[in-house]
C-alpha positions in Angstrom: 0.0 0.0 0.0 1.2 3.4 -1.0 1.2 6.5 1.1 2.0 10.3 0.8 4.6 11.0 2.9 4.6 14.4 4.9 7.2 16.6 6.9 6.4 18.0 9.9 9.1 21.5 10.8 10.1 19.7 13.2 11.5 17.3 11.1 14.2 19.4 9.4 15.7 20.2 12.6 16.4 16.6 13.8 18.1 15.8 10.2 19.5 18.5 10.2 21.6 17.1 13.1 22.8 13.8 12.1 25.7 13.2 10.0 26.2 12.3 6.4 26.1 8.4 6.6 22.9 8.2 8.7 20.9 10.9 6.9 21.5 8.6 3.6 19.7 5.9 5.8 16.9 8.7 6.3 16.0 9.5 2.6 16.5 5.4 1.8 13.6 5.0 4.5 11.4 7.7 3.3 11.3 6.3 -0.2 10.5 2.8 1.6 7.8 4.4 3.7 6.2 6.0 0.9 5.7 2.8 -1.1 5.3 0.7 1.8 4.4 1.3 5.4 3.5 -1.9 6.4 6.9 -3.8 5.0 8.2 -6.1 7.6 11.5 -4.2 7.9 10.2 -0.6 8.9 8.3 -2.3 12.4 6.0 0.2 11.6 4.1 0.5 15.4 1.9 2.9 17.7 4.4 2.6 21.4 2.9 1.6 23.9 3.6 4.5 26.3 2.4 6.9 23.7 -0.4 9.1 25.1 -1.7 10.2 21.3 -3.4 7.8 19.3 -1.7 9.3 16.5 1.7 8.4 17.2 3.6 5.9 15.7 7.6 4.8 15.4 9.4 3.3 12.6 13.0 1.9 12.2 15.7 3.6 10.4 18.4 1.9 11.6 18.8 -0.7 14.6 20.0 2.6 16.6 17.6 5.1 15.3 13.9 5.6 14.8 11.4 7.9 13.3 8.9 9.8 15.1 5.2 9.9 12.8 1.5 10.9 12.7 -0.7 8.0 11.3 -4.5 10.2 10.9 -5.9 7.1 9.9 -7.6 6.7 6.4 -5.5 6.9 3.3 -4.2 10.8 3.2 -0.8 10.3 4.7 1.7 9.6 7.1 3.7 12.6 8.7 7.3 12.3 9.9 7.9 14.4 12.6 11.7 13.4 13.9 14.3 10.7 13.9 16.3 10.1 16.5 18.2 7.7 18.8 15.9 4.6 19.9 15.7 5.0 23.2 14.9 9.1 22.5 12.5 8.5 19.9 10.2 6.6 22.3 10.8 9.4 25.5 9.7 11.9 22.6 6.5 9.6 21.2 5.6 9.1 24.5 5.5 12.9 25.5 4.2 13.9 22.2 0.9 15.8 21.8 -1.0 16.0 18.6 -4.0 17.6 18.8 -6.5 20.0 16.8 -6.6 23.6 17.6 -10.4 24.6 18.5 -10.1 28.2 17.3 -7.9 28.1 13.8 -8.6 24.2 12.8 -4.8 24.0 12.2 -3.1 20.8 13.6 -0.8 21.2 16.0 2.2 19.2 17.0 4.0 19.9 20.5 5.8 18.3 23.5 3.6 18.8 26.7 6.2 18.0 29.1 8.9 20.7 27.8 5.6 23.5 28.0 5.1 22.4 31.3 8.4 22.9 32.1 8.6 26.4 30.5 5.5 27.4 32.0 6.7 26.6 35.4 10.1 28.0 35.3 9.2 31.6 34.1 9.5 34.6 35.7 6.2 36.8 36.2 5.2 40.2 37.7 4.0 38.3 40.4 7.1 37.4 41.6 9.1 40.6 40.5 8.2 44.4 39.9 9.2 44.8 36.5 6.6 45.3 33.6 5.5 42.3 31.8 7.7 40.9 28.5 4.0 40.9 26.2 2.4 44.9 25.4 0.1 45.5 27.2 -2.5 46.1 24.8 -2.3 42.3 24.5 -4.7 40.2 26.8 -5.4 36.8 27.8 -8.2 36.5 25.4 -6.1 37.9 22.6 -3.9 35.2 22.7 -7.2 32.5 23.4 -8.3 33.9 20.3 -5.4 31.7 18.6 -6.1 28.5 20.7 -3.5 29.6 23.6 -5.1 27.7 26.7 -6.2 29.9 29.4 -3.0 28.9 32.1 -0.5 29.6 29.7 -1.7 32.7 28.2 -2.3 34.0 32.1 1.7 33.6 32.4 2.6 35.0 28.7 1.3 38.3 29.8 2.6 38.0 33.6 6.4 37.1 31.8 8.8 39.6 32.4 12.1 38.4 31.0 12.8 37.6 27.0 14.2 34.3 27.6 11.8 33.0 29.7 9.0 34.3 26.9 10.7 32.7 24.3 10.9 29.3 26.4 7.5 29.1 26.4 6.1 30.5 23.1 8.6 27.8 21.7 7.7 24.7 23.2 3.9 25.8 21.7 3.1 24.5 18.9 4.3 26.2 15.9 0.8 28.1 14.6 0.3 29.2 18.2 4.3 30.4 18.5 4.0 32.5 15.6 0.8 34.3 16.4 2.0 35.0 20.2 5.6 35.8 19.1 3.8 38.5 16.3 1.7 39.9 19.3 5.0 40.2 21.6 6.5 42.6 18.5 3.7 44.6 18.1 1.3 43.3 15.8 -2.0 43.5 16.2 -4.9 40.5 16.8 -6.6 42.0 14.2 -3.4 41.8 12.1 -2.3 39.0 12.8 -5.3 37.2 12.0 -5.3 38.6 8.6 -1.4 37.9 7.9 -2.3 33.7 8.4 -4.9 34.8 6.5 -7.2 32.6 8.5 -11.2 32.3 9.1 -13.7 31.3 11.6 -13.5 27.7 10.8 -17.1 27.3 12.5 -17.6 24.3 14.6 -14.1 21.8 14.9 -14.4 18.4 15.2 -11.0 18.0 17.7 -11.2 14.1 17.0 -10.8 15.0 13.2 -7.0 15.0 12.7 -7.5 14.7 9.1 -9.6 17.3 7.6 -7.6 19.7 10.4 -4.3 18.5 8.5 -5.9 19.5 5.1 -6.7 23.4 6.4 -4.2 25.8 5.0 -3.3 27.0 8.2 -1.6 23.3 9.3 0.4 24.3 5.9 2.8 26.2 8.7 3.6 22.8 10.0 3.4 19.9 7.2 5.2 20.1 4.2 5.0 16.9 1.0 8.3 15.1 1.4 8.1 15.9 -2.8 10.3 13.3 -3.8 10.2 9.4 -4.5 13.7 8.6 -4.6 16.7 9.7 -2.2 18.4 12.1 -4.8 15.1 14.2 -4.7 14.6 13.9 -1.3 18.0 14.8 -0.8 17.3 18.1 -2.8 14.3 18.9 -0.6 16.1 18.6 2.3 19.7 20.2 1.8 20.7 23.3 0.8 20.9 26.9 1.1 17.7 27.6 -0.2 16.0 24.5 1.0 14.2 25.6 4.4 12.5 28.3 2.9 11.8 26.2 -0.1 9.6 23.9 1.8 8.7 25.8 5.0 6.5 28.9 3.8 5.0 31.0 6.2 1.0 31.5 5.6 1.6 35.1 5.0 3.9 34.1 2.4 2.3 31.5 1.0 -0.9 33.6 0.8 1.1 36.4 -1.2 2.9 33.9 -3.1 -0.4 32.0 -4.5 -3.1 34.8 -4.8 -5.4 35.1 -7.8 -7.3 38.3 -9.0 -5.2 41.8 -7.7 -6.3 44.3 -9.6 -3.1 45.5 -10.8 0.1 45.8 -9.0 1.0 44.2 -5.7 3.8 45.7 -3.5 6.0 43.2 -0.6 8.2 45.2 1.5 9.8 43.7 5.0 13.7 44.2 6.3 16.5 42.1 5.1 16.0 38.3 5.6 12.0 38.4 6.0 11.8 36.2 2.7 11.1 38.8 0.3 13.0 36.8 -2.3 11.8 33.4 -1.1 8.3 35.2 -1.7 9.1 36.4 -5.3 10.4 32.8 -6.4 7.2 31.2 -5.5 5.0 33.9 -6.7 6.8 33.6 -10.5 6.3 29.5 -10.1 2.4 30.3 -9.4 2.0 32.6 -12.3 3.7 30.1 -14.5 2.0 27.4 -13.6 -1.3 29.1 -14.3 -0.1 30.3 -17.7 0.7 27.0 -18.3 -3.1 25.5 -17.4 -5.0 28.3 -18.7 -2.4 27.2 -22.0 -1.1 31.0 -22.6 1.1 31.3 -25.0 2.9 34.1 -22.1 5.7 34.4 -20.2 6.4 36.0 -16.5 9.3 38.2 -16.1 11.3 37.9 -13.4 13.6 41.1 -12.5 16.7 42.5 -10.2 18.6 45.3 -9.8 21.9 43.5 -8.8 23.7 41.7 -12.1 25.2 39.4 -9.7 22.0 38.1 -7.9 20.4 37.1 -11.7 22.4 33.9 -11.6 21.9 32.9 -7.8 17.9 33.6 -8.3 17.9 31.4 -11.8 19.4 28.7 -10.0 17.2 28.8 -7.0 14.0 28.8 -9.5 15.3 26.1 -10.8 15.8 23.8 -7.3 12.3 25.3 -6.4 10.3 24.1 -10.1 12.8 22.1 -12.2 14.9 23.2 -15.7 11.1 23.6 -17.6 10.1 26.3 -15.2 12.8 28.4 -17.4 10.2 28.3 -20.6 7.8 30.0 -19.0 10.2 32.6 -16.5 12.6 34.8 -17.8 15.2 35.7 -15.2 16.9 39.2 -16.1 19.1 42.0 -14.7 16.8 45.3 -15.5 19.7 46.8 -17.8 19.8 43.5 -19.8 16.1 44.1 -19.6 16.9 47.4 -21.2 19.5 45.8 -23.3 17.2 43.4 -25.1 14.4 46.3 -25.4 16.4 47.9 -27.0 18.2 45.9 -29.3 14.9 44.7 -30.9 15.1 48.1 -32.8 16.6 49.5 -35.7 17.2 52.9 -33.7 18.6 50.6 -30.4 20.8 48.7 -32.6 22.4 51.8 -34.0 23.0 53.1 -30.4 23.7 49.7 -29.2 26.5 49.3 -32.1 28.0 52.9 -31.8 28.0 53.3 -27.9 29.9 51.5 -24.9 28.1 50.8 -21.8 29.1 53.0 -18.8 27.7 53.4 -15.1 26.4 56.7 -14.4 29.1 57.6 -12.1 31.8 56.1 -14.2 35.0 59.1 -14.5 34.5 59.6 -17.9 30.7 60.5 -17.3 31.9 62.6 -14.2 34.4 64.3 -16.6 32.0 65.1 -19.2 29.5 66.7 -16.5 32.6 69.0 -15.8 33.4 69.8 -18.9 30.3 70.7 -19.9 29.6 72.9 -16.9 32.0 74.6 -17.4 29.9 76.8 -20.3 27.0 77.4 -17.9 26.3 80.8 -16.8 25.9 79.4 -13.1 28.2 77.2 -10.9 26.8 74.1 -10.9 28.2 71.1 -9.3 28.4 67.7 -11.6 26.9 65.8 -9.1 23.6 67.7 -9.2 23.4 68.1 -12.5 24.0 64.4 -13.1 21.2 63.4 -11.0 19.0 66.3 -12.9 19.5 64.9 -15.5 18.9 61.4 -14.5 15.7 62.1 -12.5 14.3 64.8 -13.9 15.0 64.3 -17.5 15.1 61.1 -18.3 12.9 59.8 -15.6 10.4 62.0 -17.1 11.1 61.2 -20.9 12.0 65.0 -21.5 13.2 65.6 -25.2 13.1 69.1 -25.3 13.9 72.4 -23.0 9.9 73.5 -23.1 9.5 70.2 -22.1 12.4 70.3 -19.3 11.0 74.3 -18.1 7.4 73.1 -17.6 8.4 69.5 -16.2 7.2 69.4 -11.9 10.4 68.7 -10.3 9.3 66.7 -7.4 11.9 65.4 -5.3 14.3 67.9 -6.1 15.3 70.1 -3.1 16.9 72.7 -5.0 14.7 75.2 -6.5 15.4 76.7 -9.9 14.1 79.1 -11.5 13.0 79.7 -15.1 15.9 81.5 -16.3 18.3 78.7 -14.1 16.8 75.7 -15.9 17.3 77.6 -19.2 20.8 77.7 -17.9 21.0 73.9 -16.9 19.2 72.6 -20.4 22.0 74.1 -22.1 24.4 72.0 -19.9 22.4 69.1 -20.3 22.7 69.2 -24.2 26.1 69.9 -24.2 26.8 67.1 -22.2 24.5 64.4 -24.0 26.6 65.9 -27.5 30.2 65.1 -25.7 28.7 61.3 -24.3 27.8 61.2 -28.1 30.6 62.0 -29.5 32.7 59.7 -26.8 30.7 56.9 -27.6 29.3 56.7 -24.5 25.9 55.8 -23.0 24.8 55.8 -19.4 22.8 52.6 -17.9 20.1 55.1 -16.8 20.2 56.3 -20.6 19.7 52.7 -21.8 16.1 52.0 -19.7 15.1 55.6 -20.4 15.6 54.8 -24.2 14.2 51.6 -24.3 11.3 53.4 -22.1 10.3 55.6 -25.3 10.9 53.0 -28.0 8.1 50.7 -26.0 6.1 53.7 -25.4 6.3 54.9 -29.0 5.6 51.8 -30.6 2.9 49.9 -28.7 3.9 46.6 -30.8 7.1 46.1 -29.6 5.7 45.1 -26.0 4.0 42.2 -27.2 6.8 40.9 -29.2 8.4 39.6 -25.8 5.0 37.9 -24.4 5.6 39.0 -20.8 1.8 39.1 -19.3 3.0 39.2 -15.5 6.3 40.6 -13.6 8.2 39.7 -10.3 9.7 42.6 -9.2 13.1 41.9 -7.0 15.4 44.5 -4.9 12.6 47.8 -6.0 14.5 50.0 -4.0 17.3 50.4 -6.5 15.3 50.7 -9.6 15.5 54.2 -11.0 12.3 55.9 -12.8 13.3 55.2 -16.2 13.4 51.3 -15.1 9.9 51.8 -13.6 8.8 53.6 -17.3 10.3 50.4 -18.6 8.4 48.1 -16.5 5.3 49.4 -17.1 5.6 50.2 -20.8 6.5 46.2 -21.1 4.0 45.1 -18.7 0.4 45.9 -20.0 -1.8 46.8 -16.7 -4.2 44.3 -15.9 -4.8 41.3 -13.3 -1.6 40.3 -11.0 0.2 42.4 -13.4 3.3 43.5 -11.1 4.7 41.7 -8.4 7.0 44.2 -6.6 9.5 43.5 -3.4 11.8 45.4 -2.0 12.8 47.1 1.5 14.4 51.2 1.1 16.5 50.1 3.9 18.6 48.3 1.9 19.0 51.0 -1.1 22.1 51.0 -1.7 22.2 52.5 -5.6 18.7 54.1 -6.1 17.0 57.1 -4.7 13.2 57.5 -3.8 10.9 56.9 -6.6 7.2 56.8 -5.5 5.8 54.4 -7.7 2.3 55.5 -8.2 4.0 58.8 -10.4 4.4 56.3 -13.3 0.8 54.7 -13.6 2.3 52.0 -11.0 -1.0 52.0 -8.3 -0.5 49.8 -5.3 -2.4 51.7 -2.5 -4.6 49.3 -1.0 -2.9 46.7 -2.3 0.6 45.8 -0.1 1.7 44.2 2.9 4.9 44.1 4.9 6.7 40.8 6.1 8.1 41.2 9.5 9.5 37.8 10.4 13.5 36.9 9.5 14.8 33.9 8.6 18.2 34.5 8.1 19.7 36.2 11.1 19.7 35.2 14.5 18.0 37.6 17.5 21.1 39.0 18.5 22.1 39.4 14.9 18.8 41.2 14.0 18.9 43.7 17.0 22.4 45.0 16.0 21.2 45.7 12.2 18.1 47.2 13.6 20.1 49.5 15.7 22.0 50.6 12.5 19.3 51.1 10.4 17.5 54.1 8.9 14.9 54.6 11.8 11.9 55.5 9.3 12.5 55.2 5.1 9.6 55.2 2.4 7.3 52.2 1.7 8.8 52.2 -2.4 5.7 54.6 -2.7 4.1 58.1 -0.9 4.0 56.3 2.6 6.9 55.6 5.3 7.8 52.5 6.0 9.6 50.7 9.6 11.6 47.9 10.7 8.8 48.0 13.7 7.6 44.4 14.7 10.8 42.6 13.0 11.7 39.4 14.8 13.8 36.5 14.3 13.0 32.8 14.6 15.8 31.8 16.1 18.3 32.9 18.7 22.3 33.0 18.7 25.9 34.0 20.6 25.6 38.1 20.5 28.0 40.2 17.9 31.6 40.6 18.9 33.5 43.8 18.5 37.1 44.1 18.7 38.9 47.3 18.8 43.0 47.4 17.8 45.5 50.0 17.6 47.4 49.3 14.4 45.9 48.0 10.6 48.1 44.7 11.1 46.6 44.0 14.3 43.0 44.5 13.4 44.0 42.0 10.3 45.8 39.8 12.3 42.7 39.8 15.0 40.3 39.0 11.8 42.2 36.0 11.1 42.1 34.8 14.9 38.4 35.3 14.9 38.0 33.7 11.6 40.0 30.8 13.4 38.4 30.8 16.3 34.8 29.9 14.1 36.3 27.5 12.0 37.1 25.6 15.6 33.7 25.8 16.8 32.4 24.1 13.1 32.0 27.0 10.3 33.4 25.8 7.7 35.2 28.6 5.9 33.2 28.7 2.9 30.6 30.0 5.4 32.5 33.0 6.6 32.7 36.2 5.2 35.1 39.4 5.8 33.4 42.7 4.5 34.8 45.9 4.1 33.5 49.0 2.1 36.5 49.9 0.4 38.4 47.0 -2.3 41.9 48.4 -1.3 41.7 47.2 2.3 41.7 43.5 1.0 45.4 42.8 0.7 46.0 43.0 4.0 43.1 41.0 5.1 43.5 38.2 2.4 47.1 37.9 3.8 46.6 37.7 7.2 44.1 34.6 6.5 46.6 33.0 5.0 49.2 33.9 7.0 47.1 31.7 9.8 46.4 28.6 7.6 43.4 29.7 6.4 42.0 30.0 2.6 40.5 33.5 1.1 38.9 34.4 -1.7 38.9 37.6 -2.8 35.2 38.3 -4.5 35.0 40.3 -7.8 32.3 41.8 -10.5 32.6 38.4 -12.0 33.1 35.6 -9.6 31.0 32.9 -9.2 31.0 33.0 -5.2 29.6 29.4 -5.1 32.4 28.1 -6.9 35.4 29.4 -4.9 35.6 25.9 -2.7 36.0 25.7 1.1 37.4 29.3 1.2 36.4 32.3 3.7 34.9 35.3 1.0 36.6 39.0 1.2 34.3 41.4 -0.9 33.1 44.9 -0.2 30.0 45.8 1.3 28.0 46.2 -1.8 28.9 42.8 -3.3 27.0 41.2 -0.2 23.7 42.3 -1.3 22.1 39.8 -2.1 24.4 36.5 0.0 24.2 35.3 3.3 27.2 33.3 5.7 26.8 31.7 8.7 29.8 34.0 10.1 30.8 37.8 8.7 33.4 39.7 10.3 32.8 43.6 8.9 35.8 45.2 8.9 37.7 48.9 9.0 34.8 50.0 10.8 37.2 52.4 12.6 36.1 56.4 12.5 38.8 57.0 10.2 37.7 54.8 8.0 34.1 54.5 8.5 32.6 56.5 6.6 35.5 56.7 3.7 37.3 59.9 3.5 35.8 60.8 0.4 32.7 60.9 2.1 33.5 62.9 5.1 34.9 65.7 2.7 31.4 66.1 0.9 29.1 68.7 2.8 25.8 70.0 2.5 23.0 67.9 1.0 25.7 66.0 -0.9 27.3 64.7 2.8 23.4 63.5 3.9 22.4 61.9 1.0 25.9 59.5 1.1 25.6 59.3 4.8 21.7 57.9 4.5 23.3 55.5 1.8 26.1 54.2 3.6 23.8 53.9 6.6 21.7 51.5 4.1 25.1 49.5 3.0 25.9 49.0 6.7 22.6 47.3 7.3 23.0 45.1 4.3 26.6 43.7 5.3 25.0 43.4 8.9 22.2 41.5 7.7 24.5 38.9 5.6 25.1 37.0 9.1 23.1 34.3 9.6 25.0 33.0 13.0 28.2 35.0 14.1 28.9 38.4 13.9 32.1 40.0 14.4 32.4 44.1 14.3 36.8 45.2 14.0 38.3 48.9 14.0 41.1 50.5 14.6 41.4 52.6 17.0 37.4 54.7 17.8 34.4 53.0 16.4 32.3 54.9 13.9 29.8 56.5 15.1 27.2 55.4 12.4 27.6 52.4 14.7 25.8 54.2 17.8 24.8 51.8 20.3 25.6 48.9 18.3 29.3 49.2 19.5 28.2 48.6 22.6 
């Protein structure tokens, strides 16, 4: 007799743990269980000490069992752990399975370790400080979600974080989640809506099975998906494969909607599964292309030409090679590229022009040059970014275009005689990139913006009916003209996620100013998956307190929270360059000791030029470094620790990162300390963002090194 085979979250955890050989052993019995429960070998049993009538053990091995969930019927069997014999039974035995009253989810927990939890917290009966929970949040807030009475008396009485966390995590999972989304400030209300549940109406609590097929028990059980070890084995292991399987219900909700009307906007801080999101939403609208037999294709779009490849391949673990007929995976100047190059005007430009980043020296050179004829002084750096926002974020062809044009944004007023004065710089700066042979990136999306918008063929000749939108915070306005010019506006037409913390390259662009509409139609994802606790509190104390929500709105890192806890960040403070190098390498040691391997260890540092001595001091110790590049292919640079800059992180995660030359004479650069005015705040605010993105790169261990003072953009985190 065949049976689906389903993974409790639990599960990952306990294979996680064992080592190669045995977790062989686990996939080989998974494929047996799923095409045979009942063979001889697998002593497939309900323990005798086993208070559930659900719970049954299985062999593995002669030293090791597996911990399940038989509902009864034919739907499936659900593996919730493996361990050691003699453990696997203590765990059956204190195992409660049970169906939650109030959400109809299924629910998994130990009852002893909740007792336990429960008893050993400390409460503002026993102390005078104020309680861990808000205190907007009552008891019958937290019944609401199926917390029993006695243990949501002492979640609101808990005064210390530890203790809180003991207890919300020996609940089961769909209760954990809801009470540790209450504890950082999310409403009932909210909360409710985010697991996107509904009154279930009367529960049968006997009635294990329809409970497991809710989509709120989706939190807990995943399909084991595979039905041989090698695909097991790729559910299972990974970078990517946690989130791959385990989907929060906010997530999945996002992820798997039907019927917006129009764009959809996903924000949330670094590591809240933004991406993770984005992936699973371009499977869903491929898949339904594919049914509804479309002949259509879904874009799928970054800022970062380096992340293209890494999101590719993770679409591909998540759907298989065929998902890539129906998904097109592009960096938005490629995007631009392509546009482009489908004309006979692009392919002119395209032919006589070389590619250059708008800050590129030539570019800077030109801007010099060419103000150099104005009537006023005008720095290149604002006219650069006039021309880039204003002009060709506007499609402006012409000065009575350019002197009638709103320049929202801008904080510089001109008036009509000082924008005559700029045009003129303007044109004689696009005749010297012309005559160079020079075209910006900026340039490139603006153009291919016009061509789409004066010919409205040339969008249909690429078949894109839907667009995931990845890293929005860094897309300028031409790219957004782009987008939308490419994207006809209908149904689920735009899938947009991003976080203005993290921008790094762009500047604010409210989206609604080119025919992009999301109000009413957004949410924000507060939970992180990548960093630990401790982790997540230092990046939140070096964030941008407030930032925009990618539209007219602000946006907050309020409510963030981590699911899982870790040591707290180091900092180490030296007096010389070699010793802060030489204290990298004994940290870098140190981690490699305590099981990181080196491919999972980072050193960041904002400027390339302080890699030399870093690289050598690694290998000075024994250790093997990497320096990372434009161009490298960071996955295939073997059991090495990474050195890259602060920018190239966007987009990667390590178990351990060690960010480096975060001295006050370093940190900020010196370039950046000489700028002043409005020029000085706007590279502070951006290096502010860079500093949270290299922060939130570390998944485990964190390590903070300077020479001499901290910087102060560290504040309290230096602490």
């Amino acid at each position: 007799m065949t049976k689906y085979v389903q993974m409790h979250e639990k599960f990952q955890g306990s294979y996680d743990k064992l080592d190669g050989s045995l977790k062989s052993r686990v996939l080989n019995f998974m494929v047996k269980l799923q095409q045979d429960p009942d063979a001889t070998g697998l002593d497939f049993k309900q323990p005798k000490a086993a208070a559930n009538k659900f719970v049954r053990t299985a062999r593995v091995t002669d030293g090791y069992r597996a911990v399940l969930l038989d509902p009864g019927g034919d739907s499936a069997l659900y593996l919730v752990a493996v361990m050691k014999h003699d453990d696997a039974y203590d765990f059956a035995q204190n195992l409660t399975v049970q169906v939650n009253t109030k959400t109809g989810a299924a629910e998994v927990y130990d009852r002893v370790a909740l007792g336990n939890a429960v008893e050993s917290a400390t409460t503002t009966t026993h102390t005078d400080r104020a309680a861990f929970m808000p205190p907007t949040i009552t008891v019958a807030d937290l019944e609401r979600f199926g917390v029993d009475t006695e243990v949501a008396q002492r979640l609101v009485e808990v005064v210390d974080e530890q203790s809180f966390l003991s207890i919300a995590e020996a609940l089961p999972n769909t209760q954990a989640s809801a009470v540790l989304d209450l504890a950082f400030g999310k409403s009932p209300d909210d909360v409710w809506k985010d697991y996107a549940l509904e009154e279930p109406g009367p529960v049968d609590p006997e009635d294990l099975e329809k409970a497991l097929e809710r989509p709120i028990s989706r939190l807990n059980f995943t399909a084991a998906a595979g039905d041989n070890e090698a695909e097991l084995r790729a559910v299972l292991e990974g970078d990517f494969a946690r989130w791959r399987v385990w989907l929060h219900p906010l997530q999945r909700s996002l992820a798997t909607h039907d019927g917006w009307n129009g764009p959809f906007r996903v924000t949330g801080g670094a590591g809240t599964g933004k991406t993770v999101t984005a992936l699973h939403r371009a499977r869903h609208l491929a898949k339904r292309l594919e049914s509804e037999g479309v002949d259509a294709k879904v874009l799928m779009t970054t800022f970062t030409r380096n992340l293209v490849r890494a999101i590719e391949e993770q679409l591909i673990e998540l759907a298989g090679k065929e998902i890539t007929q129906r998904v097109e995976v592009l960096n938005v100047d490629a995007l631009a590229r392509k546009v482009l190059a489908a004309t006979d005007t692009g392919r002119t430009i395209l032919a006589a022009s070389t590619l250059v980043a708008d800050d590129d020296n030539r570019v800077v050179q030109l801007w010099k040059t060419a103000a150099a004829s104005a009537k006023g002084a005008w720095q290149p750096a604002f006219l650069a970014d006039e021309w880039a926002l204003v002009v060709l974020g506007n499609a402006i062809e012409d000065e009575k275009s350019y002197l009638h044009v709103p320049r929202t944004g801008r904080s510089q007023r001109l008036s009509r005689p000082q924008r005559g004065d700029v045009w003129s710089v303007i044109e004689r700066f696009q005749q010297l990139m012309r005559a160079d042979g020079l075209i910006t990136y900026t340039e490139l999306a603006a153009r291919a913006a016009s061509s789409l918008q004066s010919d409205p063929r040339l969008a249909g000749r690429f078949g894109y009916r839907h667009a995931v939108i990845d890293e929005a915070q860094d897309l300028h306005p031409a790219h957004w003209r782009l987008l939308r010019a490419l994207v006809a506006p209908g149904t689920d037409d735009l899938f947009i996620v991003g976080d203005a913390h993290q921008r790094i390259y762009g500047r604010p662009t409210p989206l609604s100013r080119y025919g992009i509409e999301t109000r009413g139609r957004s949410r924000r994802l507060t939970i992180n998956y990548r960093t630990s606790r401790e982790i997540l509190q230092w990046t939140l104390k070096v964030a941008d307190p407030e930032v925009d929500d990618l539209d007219i709105e602000s946006d907050t890192l309020q409510g963030s929270r981590s699911v899982f806890g870790g040591p707290e960040p180091e900092t180490h403070g030296f007096e010389s360059v070699k010793e802060e190098d030489n204290g990298i390498a004994k940290v870098v040691a140190r981690w490699i000791g305590e099981g990181l391997p080196a491919r999972d260890i980072a050193v960041f540092t904002y400027e390339k030029w302080h890699f030399d001595g870093i690289v050598a001091a690694l290998k000075n110790a024994g250790i093997s470094a990497s320096e990372v590049g434009a161009d490298t292919a960071v996955e295939k640079l073997g059991d090495s620790v990474r050195v890259m800059t602060m920018h190239r992180a966007k987009g990667l995660e390590f178990r351990g990162v060690v960010l480096a030359r975060l001295g006050d004479q370093d940190f900020p650069p010196a370039f950046v300390r000489r700028k002043t005015g409005e020029g000085l705040e706007r590279e502070l605010k951006r290096i502010r963002s860079v500093l949270y993105v290299a922060g939130s790169r570390a998944r485990e261990r964190m390590a903070v090194t300077y020479v001499g003072t901290p910087s102060s953009m560290l504040g309290n985190a230096s602490d």
